[in-house]
Biopython code that builds the backbone (N, CA, C, O; Angstrom):
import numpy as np
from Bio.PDB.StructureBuilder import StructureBuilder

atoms = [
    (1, "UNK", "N", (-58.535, 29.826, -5.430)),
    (1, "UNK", "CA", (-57.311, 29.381, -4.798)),
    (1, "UNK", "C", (-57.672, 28.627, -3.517)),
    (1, "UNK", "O", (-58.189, 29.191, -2.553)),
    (2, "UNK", "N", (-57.345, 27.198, -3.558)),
    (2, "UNK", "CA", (-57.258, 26.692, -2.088)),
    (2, "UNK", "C", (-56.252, 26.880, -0.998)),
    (2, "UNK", "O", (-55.065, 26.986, -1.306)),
    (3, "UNK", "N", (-56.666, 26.934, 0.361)),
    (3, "UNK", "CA", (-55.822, 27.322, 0.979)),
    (3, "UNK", "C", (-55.549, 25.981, 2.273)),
    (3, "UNK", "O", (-56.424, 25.870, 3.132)),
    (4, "UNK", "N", (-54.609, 25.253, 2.311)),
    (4, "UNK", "CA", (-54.256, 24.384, 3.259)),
    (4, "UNK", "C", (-53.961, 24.540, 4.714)),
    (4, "UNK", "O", (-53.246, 25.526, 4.895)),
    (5, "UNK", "N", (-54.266, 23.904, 5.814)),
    (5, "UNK", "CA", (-53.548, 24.236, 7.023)),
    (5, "UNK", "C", (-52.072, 23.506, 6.865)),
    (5, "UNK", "O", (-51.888, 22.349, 6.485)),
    (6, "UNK", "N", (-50.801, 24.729, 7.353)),
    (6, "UNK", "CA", (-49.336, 24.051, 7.926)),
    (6, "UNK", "C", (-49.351, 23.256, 8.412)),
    (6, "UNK", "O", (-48.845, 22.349, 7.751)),
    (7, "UNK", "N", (-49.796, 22.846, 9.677)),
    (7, "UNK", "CA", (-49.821, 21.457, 10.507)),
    (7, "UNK", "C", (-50.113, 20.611, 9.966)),
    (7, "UNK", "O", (-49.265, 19.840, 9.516)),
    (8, "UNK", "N", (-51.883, 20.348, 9.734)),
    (8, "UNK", "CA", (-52.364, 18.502, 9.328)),
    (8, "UNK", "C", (-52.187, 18.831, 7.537)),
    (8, "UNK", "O", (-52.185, 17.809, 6.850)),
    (9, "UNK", "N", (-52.094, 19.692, 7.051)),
    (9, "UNK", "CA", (-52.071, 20.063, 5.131)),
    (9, "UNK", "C", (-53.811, 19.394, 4.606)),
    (9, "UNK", "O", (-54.088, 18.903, 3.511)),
    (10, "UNK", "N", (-54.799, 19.608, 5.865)),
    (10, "UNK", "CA", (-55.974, 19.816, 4.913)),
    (10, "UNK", "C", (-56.307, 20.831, 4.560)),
    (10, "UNK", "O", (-55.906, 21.932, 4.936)),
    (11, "UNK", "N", (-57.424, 20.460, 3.454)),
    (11, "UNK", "CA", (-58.029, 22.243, 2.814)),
    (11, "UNK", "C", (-58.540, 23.085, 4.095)),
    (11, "UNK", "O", (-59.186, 22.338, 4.830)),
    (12, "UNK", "N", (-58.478, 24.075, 4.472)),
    (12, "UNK", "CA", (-59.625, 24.779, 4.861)),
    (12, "UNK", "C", (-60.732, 25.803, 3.899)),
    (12, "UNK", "O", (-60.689, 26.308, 2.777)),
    (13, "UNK", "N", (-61.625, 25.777, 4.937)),
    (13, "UNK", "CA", (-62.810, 26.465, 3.780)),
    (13, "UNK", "C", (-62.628, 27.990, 3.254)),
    (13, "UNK", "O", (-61.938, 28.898, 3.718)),
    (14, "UNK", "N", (-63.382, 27.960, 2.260)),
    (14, "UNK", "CA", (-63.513, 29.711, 1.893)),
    (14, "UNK", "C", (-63.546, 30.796, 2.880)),
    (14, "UNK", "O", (-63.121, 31.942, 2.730)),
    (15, "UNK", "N", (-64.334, 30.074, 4.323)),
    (15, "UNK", "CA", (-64.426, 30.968, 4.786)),
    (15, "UNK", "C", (-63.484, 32.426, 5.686)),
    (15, "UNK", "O", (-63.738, 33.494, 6.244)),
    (16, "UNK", "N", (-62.321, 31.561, 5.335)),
    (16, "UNK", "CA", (-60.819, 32.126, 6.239)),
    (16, "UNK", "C", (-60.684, 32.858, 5.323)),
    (16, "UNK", "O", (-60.136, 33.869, 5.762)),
    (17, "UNK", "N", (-60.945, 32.990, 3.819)),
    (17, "UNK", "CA", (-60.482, 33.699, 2.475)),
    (17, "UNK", "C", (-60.721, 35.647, 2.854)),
    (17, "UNK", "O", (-59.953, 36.555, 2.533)),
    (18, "UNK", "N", (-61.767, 35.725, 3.455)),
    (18, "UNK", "CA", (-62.587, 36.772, 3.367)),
    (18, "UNK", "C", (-61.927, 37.656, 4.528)),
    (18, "UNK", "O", (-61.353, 38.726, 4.324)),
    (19, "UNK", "N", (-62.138, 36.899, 6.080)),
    (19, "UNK", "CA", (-61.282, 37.856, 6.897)),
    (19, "UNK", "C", (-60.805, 36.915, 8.215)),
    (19, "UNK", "O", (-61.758, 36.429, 8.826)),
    (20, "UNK", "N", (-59.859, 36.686, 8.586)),
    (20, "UNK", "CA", (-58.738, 35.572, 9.649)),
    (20, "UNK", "C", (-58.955, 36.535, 10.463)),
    (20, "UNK", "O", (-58.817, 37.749, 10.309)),
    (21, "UNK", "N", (-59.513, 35.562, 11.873)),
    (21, "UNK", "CA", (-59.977, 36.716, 13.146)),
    (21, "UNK", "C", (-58.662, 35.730, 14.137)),
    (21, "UNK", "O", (-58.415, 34.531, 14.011)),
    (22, "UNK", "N", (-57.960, 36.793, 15.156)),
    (22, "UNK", "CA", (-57.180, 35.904, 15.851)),
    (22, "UNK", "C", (-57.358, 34.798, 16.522)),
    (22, "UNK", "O", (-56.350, 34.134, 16.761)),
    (23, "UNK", "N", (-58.832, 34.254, 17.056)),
    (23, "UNK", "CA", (-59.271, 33.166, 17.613)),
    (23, "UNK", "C", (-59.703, 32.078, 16.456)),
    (23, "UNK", "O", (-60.267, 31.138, 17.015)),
    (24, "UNK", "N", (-59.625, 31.879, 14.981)),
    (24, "UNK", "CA", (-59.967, 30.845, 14.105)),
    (24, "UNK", "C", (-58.721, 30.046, 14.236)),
    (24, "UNK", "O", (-57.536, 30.373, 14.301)),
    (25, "UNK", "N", (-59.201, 29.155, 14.251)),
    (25, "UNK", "CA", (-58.430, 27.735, 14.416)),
    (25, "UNK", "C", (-58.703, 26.908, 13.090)),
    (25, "UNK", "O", (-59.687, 27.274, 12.446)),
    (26, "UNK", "N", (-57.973, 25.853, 12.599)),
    (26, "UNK", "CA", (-58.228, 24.631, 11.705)),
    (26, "UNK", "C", (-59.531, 23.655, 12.247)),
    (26, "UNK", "O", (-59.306, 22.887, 13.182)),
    (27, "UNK", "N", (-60.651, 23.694, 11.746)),
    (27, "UNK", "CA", (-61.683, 22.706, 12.414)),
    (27, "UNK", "C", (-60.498, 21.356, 12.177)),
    (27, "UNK", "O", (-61.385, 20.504, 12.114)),
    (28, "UNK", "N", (-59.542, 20.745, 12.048)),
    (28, "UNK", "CA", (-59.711, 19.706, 11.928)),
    (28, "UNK", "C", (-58.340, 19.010, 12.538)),
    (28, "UNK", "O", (-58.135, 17.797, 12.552)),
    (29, "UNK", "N", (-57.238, 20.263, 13.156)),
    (29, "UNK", "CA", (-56.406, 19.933, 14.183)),
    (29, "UNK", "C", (-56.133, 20.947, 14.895)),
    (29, "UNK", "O", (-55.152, 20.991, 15.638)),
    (30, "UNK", "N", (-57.155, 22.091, 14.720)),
    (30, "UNK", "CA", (-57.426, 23.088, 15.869)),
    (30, "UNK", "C", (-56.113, 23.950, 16.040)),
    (30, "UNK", "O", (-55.853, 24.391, 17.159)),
    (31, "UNK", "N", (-55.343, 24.185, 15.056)),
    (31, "UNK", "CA", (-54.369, 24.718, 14.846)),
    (31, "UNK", "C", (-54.337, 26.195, 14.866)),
    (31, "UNK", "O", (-55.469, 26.464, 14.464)),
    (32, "UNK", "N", (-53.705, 27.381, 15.097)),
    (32, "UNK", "CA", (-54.139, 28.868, 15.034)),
    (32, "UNK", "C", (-53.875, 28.837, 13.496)),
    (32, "UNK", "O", (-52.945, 28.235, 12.959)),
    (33, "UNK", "N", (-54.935, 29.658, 12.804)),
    (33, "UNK", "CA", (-54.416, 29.985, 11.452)),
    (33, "UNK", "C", (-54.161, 31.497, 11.374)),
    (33, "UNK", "O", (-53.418, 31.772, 10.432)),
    (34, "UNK", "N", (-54.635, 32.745, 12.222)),
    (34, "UNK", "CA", (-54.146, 33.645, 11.996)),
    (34, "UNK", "C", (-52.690, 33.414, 13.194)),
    (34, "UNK", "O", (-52.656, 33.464, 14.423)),
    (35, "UNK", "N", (-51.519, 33.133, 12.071)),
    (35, "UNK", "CA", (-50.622, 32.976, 13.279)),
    (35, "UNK", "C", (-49.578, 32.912, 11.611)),
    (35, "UNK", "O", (-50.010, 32.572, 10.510)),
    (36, "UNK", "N", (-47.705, 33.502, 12.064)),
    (36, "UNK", "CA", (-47.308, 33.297, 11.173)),
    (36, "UNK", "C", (-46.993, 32.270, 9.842)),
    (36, "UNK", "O", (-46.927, 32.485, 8.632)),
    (37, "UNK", "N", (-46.846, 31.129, 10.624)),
    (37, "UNK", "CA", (-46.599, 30.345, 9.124)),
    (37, "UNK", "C", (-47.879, 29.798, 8.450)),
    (37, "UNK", "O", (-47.808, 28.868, 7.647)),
    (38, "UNK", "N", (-49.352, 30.537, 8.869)),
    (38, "UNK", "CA", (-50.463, 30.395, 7.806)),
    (38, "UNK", "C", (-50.174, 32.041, 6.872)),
    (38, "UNK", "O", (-51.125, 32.509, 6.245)),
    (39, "UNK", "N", (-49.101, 32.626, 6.880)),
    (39, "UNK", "CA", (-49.573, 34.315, 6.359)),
    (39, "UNK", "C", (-48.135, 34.161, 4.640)),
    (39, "UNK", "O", (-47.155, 33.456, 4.397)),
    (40, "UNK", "N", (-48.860, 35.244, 3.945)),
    (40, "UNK", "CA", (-48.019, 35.164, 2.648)),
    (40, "UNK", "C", (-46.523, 35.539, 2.960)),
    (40, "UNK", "O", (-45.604, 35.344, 2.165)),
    (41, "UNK", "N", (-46.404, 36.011, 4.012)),
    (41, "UNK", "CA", (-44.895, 36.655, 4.224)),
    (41, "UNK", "C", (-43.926, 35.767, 4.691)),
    (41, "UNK", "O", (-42.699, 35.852, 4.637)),
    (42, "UNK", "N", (-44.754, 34.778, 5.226)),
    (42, "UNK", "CA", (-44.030, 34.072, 6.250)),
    (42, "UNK", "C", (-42.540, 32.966, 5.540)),
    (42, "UNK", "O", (-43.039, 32.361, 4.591)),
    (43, "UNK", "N", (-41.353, 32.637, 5.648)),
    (43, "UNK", "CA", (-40.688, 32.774, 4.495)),
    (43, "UNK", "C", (-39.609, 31.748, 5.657)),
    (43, "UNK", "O", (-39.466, 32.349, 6.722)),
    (44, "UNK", "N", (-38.874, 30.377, 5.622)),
    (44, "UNK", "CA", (-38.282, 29.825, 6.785)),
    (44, "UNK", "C", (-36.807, 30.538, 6.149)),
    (44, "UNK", "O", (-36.047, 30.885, 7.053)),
    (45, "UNK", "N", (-36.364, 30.769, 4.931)),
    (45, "UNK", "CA", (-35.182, 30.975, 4.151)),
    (45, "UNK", "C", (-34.522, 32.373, 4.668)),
    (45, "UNK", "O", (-33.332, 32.574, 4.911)),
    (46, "UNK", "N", (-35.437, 33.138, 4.755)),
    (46, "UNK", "CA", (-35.119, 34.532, 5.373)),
    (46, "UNK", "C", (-34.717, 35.083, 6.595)),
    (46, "UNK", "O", (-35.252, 34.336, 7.414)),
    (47, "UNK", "N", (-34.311, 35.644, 7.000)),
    (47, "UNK", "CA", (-34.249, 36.354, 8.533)),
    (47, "UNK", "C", (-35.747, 36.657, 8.724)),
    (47, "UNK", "O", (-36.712, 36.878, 7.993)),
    (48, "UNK", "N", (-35.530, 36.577, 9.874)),
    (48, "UNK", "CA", (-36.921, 36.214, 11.261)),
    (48, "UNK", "C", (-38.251, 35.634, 10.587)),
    (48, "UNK", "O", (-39.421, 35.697, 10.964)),
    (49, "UNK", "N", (-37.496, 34.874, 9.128)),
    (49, "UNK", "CA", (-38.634, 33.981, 8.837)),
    (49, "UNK", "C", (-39.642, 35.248, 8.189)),
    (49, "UNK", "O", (-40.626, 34.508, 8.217)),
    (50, "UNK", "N", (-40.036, 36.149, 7.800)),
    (50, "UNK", "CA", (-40.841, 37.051, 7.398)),
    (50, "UNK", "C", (-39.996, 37.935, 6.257)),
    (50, "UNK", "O", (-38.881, 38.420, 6.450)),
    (51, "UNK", "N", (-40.692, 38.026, 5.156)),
    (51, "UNK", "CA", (-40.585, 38.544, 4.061)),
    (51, "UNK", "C", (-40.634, 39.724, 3.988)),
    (51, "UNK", "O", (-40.045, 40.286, 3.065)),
    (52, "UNK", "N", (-41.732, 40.838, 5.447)),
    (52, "UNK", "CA", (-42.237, 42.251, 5.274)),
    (52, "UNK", "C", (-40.905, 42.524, 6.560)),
    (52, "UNK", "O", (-40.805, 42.062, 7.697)),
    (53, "UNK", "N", (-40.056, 43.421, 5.823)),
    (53, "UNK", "CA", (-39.684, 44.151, 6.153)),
    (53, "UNK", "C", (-39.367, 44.895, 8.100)),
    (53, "UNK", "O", (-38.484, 44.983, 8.953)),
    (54, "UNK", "N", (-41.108, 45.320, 7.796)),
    (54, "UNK", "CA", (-41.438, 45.861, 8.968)),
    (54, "UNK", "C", (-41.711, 45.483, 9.566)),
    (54, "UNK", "O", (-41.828, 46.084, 10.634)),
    (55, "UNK", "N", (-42.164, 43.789, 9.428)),
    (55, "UNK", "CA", (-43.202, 43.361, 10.996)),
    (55, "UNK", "C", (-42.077, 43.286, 12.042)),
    (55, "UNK", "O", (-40.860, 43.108, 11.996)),
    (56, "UNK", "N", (-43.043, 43.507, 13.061)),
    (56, "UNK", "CA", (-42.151, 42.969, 14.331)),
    (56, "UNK", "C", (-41.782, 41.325, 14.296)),
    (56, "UNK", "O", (-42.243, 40.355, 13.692)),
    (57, "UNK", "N", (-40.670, 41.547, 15.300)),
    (57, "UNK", "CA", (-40.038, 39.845, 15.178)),
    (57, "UNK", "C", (-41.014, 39.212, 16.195)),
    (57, "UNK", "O", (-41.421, 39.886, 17.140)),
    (58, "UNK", "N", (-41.405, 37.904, 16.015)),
    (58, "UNK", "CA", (-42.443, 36.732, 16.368)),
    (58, "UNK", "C", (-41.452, 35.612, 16.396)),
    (58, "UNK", "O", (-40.834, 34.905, 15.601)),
    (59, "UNK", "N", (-41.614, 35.811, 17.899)),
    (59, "UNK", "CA", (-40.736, 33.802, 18.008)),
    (59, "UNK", "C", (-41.533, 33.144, 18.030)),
    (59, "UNK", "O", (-41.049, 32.300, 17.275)),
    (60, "UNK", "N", (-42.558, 32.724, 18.312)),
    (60, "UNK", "CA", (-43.730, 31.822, 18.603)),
    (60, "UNK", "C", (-44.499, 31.884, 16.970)),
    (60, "UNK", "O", (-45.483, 32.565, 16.682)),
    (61, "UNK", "N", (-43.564, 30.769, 15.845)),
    (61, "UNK", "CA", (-44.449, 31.322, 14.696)),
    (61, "UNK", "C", (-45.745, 30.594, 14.136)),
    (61, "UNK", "O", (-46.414, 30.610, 13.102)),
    (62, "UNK", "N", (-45.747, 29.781, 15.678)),
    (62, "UNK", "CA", (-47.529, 28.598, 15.519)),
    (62, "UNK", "C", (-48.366, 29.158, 16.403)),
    (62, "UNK", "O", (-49.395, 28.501, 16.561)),
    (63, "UNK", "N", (-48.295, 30.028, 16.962)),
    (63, "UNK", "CA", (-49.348, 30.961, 17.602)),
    (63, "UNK", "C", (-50.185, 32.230, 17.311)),
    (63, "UNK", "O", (-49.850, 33.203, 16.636)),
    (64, "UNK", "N", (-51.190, 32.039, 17.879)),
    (64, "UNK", "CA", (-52.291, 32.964, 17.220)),
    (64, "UNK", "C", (-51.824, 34.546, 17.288)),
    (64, "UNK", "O", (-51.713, 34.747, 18.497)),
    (65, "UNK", "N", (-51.553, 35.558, 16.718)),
    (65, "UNK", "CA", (-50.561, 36.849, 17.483)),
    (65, "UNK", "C", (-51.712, 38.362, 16.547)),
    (65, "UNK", "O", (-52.866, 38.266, 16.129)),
    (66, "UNK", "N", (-51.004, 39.281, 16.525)),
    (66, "UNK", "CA", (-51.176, 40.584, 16.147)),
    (66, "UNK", "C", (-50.898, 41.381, 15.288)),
    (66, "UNK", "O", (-51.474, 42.452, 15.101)),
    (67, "UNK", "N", (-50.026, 40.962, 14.702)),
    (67, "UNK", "CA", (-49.047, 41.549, 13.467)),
    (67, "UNK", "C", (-50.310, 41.909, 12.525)),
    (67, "UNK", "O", (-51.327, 41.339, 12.131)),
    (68, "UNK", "N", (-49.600, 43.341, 12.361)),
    (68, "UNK", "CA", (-50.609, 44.459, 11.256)),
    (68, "UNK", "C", (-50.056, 43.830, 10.073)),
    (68, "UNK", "O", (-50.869, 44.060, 9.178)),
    (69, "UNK", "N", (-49.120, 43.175, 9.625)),
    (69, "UNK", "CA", (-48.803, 42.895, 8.115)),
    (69, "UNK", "C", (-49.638, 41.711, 7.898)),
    (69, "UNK", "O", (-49.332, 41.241, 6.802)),
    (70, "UNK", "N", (-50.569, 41.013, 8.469)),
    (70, "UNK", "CA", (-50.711, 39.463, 8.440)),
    (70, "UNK", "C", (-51.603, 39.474, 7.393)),
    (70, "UNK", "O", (-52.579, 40.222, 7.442)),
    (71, "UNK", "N", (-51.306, 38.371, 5.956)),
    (71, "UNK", "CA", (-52.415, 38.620, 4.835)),
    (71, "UNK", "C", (-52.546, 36.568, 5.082)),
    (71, "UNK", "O", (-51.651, 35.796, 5.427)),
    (72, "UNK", "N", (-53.414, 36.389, 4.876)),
    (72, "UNK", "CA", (-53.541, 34.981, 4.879)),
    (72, "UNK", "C", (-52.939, 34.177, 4.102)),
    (72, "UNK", "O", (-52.720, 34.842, 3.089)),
    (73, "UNK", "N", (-52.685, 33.530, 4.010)),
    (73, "UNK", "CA", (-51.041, 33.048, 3.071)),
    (73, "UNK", "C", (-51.589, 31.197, 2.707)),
    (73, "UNK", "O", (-52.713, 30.719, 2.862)),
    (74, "UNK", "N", (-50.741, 30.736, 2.368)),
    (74, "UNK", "CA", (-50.902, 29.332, 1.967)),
    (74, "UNK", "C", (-50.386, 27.893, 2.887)),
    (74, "UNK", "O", (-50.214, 26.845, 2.266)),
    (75, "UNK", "N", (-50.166, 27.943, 4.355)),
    (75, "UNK", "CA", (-49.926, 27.737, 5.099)),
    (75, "UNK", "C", (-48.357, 26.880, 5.245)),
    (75, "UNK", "O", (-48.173, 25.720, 5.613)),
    (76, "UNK", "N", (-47.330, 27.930, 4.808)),
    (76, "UNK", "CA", (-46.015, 27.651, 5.004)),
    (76, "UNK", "C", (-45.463, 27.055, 3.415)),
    (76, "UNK", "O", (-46.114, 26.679, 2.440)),
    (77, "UNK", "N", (-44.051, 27.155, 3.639)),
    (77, "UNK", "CA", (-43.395, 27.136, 2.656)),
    (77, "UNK", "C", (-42.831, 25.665, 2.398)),
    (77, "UNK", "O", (-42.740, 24.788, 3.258)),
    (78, "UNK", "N", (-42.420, 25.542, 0.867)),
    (78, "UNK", "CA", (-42.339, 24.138, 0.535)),
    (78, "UNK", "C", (-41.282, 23.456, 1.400)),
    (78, "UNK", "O", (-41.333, 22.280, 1.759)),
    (79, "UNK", "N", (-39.933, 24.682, 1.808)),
    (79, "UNK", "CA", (-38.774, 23.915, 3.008)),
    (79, "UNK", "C", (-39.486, 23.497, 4.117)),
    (79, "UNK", "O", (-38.967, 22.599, 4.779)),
    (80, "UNK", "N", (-40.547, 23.936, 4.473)),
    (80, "UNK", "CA", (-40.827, 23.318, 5.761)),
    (80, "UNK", "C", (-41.273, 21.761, 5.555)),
    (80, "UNK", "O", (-40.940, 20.796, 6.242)),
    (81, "UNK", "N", (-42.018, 21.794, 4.550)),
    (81, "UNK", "CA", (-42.524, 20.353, 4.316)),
    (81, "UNK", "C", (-41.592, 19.641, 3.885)),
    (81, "UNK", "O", (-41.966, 18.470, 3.945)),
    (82, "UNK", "N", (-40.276, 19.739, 3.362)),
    (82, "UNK", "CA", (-39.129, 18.858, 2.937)),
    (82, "UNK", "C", (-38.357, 18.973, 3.687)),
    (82, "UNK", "O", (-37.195, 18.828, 3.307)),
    (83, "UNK", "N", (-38.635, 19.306, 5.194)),
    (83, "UNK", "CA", (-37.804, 19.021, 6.028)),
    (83, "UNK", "C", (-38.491, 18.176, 6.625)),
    (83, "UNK", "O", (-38.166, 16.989, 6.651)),
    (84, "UNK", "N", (-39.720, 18.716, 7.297)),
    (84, "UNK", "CA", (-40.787, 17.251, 7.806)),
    (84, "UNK", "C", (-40.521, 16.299, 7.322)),
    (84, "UNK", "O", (-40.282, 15.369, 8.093)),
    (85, "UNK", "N", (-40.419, 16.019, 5.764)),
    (85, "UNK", "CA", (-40.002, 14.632, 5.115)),
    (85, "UNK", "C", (-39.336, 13.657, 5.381)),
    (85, "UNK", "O", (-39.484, 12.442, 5.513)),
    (86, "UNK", "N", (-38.156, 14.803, 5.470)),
    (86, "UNK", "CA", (-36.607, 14.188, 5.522)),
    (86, "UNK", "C", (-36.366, 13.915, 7.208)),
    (86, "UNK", "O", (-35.655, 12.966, 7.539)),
    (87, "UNK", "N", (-36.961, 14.748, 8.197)),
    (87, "UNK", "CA", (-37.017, 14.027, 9.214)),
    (87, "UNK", "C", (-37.795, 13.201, 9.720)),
    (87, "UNK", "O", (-37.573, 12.717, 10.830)),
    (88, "UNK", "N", (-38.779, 12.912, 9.042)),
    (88, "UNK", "CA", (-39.524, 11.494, 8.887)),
    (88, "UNK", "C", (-38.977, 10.382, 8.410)),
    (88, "UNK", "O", (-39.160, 9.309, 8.985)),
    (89, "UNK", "N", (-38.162, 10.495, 7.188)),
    (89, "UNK", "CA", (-37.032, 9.563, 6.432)),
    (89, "UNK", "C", (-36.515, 8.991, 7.166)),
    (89, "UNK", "O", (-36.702, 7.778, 7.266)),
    (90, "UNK", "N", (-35.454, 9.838, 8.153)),
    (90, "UNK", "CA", (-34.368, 9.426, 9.069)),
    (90, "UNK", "C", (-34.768, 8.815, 9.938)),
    (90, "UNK", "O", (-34.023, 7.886, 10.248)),
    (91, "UNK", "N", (-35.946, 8.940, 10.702)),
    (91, "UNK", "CA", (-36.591, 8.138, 11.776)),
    (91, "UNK", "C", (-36.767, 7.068, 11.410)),
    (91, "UNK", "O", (-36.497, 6.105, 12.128)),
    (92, "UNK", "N", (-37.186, 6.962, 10.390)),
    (92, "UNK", "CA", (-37.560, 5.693, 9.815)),
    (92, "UNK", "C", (-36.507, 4.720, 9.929)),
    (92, "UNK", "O", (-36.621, 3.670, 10.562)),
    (93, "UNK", "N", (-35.556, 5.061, 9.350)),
    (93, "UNK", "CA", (-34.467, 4.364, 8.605)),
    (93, "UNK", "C", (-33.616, 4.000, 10.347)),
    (93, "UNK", "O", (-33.008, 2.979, 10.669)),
    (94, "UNK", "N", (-33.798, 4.860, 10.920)),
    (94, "UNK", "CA", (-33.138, 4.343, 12.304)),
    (94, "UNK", "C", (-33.797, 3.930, 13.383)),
    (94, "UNK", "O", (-33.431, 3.932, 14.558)),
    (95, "UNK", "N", (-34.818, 3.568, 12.890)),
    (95, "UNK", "CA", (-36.224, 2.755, 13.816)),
    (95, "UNK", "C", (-35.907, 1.082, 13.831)),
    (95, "UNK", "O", (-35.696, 0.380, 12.843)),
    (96, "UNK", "N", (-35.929, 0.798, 14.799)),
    (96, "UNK", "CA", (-35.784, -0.289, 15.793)),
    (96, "UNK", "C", (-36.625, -1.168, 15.390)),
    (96, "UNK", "O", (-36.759, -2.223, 16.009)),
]
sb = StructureBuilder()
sb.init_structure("model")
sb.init_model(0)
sb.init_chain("A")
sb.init_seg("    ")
for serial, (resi, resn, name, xyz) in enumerate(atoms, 1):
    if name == "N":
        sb.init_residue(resn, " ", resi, " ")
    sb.init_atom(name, np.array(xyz, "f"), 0.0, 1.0, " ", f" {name:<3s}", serial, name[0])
structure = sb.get_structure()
């Protein structure tokens, strides 16, 4: 299974597969990946955005944090990227 960064959507390596320490970043826009919207729970459709139940609530969901539920995930959900889209669209279309 490949796993993408949320921010720039390159691959990152195997090596995040095994164990996400809170200081790993994306080598390639230095992004936090142990942080919510790189984790499987992380969910924009839901209340507080998280799927588990129990975690504590996280406003900051691009920052590196603590949460005991955090499993490494696929770095965010398909709404986030079809919203990026669509507010890329609109800029466009009303660009000068």
């Amino acid at each position: 299974m490949s796993f993408q960064c949320y921010k720039c959507g390159k691959p990152l390596s195997n090596t995040f597969t095994v164990m996400v320490r809170r200081s790993d970043s994306c080598p390639h826009c230095m992004a936090d990946i142990r942080c919510c919207k790189m984790c499987q729970f992380y969910d924009a459709k839901v209340y507080n955005e998280c799927r588990e139940p129990n975690a504590d609530r996280l406003t900051e969901k691009e920052k590196a944090n603590f949460c005991d539920y955090y499993k490494f995930g696929s770095g965010g959900s398909d709404a986030d990227k079809q919203r990026q889209d669509a507010l890329a669209k609109a800029a466009a279309l009303f660009k000068k």
